[in-house]
C-alpha positions as CSV (number, residue, x, y, z in Angstrom):
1,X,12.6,7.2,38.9
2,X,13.6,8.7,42.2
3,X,16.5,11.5,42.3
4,X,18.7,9.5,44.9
5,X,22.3,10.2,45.7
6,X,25.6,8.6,45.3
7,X,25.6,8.0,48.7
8,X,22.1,6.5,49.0
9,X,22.7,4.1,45.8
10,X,26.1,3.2,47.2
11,X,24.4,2.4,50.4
12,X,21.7,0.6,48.9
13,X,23.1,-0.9,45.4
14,X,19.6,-2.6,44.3
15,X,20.9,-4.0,41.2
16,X,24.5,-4.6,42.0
17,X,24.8,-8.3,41.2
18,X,25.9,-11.7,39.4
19,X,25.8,-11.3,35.4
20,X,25.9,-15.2,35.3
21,X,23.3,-15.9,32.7
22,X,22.3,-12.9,31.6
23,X,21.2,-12.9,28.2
24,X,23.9,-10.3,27.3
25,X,27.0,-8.6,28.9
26,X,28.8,-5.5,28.0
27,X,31.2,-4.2,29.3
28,X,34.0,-1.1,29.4
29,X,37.2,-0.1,30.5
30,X,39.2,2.6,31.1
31,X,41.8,4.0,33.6
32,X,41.4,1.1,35.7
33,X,37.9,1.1,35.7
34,X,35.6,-1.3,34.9
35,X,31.8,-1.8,34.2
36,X,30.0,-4.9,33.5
37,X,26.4,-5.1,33.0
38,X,24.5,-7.8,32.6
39,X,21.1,-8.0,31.0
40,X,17.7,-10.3,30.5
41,X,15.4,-9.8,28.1
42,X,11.8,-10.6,27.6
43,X,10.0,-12.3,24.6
44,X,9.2,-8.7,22.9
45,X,13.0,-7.4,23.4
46,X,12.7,-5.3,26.7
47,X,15.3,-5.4,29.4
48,X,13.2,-7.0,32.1
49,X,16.0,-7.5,34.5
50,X,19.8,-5.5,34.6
51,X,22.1,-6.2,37.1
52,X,25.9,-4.9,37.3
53,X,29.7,-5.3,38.6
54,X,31.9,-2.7,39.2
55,X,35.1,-1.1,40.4
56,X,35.6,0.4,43.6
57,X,34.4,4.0,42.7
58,X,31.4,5.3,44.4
59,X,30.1,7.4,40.8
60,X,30.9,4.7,39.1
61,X,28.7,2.2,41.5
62,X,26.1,5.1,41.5
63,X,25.9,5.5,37.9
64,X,25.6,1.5,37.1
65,X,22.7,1.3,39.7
66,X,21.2,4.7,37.6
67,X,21.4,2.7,34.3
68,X,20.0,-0.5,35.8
69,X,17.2,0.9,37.1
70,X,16.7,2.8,34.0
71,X,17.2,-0.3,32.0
72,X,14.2,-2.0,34.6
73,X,11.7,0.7,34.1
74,X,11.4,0.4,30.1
75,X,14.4,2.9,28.8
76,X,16.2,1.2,25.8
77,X,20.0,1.2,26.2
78,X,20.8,3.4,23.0
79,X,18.5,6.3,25.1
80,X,21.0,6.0,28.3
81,X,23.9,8.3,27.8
82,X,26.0,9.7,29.4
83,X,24.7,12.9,29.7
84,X,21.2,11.5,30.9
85,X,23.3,9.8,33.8
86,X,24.7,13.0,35.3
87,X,21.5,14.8,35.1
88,X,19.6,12.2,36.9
89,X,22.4,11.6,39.6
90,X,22.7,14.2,42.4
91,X,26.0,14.3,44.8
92,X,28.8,13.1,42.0
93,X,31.9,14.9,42.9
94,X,33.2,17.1,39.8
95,X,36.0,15.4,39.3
96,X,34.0,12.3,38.8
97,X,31.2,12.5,36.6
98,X,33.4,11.1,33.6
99,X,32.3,7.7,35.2
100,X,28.9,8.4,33.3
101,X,30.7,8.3,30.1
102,X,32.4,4.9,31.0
103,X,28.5,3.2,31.8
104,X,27.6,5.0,28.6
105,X,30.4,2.8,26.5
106,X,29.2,-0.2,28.3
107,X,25.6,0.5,27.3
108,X,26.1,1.6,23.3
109,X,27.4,-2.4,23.4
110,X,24.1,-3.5,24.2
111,X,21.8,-5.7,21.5
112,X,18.9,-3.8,19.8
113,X,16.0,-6.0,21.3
114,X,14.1,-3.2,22.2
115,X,10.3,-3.8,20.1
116,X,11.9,-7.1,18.8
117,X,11.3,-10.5,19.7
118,X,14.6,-11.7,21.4
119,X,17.3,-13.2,19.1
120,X,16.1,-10.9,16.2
121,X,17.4,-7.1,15.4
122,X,15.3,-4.6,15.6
């Protein structure tokens, strides 16, 4: 995982996209905020493919892409918090990086594929 900024994965949002079909969506809310993420899994439970919708707010863009791309390279959505998020995003404005916490809620809604054949809990 690269240590981009908010202003290069605002610029470049590679996994900003339609949730249409996605084998799950979660989603949060919060001061006029919202998140929606939208993953597909494979046969053995991994997220092979994460896109999201959000907001207007450049963290909050930012920190979706983060997870996605997280998400795409093998992390399992109970390990992406929210304190994981800010670490691994340079350039969030102080007064922003409670937008981690709001991708966080989204992603403790996720199903527990993760080393489980799809439709079963692991």
């Amino acid at each position: 995982m690269d240590r981009r900024t908010v202003a290069d994965r605002v610029a470049e949002t590679a996994h900003a996209g339609a949730t249409k079909g996605a084998d799950a969506v979660v989603e949060a809310i919060a001061d006029g905020r919202t998140v929606r993420i939208g993953l597909w899994a494979d046969a053995a439970g991994r997220v092979r493919r994460a896109r999201f919708r959000a907001t207007t707010c450049a963290a909050l863009i930012a920190y979706a892409d983060l997870a996605c791309e997280l998400l795409e390279s093998g992390e399992p959505p109970e390990r992406i918090d929210a304190a994981r998020l800010r670490e691994a995003l340079p350039g969030v404005h102080p007064a922003h990086r409670d937008r981690a916490e709001l991708v966080a809620r989204a992603l403790a809604l996720a199903p527990r594929w993760h080393g489980a054949p799809r439709g079963e809990s692991a």
